[in-house]
matplotlib code that plots the C-alpha trace (Angstrom):
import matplotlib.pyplot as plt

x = [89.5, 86.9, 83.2, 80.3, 76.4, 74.8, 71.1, 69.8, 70.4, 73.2, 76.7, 80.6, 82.9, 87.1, 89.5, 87.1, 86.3, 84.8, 81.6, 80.3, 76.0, 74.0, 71.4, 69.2, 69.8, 67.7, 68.8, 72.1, 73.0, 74.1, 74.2, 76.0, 76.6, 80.3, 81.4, 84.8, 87.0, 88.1, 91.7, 90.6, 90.5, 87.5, 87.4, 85.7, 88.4, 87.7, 89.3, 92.2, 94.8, 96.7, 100.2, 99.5, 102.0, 100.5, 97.8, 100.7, 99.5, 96.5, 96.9, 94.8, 93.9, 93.4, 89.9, 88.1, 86.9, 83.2, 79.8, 76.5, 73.9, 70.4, 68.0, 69.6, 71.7, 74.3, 77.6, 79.4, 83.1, 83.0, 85.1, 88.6, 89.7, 93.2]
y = [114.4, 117.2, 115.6, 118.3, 117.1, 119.4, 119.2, 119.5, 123.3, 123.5, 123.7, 124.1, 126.6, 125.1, 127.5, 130.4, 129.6, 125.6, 124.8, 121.5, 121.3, 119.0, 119.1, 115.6, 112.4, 109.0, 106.1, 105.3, 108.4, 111.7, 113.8, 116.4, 119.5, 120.9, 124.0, 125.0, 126.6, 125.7, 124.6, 122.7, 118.5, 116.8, 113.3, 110.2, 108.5, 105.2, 106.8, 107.7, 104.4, 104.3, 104.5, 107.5, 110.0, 112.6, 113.3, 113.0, 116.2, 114.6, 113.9, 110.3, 110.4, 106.7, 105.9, 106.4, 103.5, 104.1, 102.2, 103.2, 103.6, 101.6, 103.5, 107.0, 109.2, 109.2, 107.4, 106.3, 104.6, 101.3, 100.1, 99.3, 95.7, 95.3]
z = [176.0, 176.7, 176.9, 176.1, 176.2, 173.3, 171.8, 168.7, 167.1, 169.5, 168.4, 169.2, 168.0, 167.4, 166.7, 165.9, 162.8, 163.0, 164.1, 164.6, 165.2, 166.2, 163.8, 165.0, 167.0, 166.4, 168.1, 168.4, 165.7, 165.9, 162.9, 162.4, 160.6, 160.3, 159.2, 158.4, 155.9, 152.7, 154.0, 156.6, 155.8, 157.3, 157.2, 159.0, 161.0, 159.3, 156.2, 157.4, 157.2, 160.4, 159.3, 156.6, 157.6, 155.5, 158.2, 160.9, 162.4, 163.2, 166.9, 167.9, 171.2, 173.0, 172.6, 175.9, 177.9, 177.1, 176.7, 176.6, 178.7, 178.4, 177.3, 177.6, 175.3, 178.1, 177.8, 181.2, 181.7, 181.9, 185.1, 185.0, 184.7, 186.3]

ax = plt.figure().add_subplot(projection="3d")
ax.plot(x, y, z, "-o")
ax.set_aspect("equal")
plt.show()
């Protein structure tokens, strides 16, 4: 998984022709704005059922090991437990 620290007005560019902003963060939210073309699905993960084979191209990466940290807009890993 590739981790990038972005402000507000800043953005990615995926593929060329996909931008994701950032257009504000408050809290514990980040909003932001995505660009992309017409053919190109953009959903929530949430929506997605897990064993809908339709989005099979989808690749799910684990989720990393991640919480955050106090007072910061930082996350850090949390330590393995064996």
């Amino acid at each position: 998984m590739l981790i990038l620290t972005r402000k507000i007005d800043q953005s990615i560019i995926i593929q060329g022709n996909i931008q994701i902003m950032v257009l504000g963060v408050e809290r514990d939210r980040v909003k932001l704005g995505i660009a992309a073309p017409a053919e190109v699905t953009v959903l929530r993960e949430e929506l997605i059922p897990a064993d809908d084979s339709k989005i099979s191209p989808i690749r799910r990466p684990a989720r990393p090991n991640l919480t955050p940290v106090h007072g910061a807009l930082a996350l850090k890993p949390e330590p393995k437990q064996d």
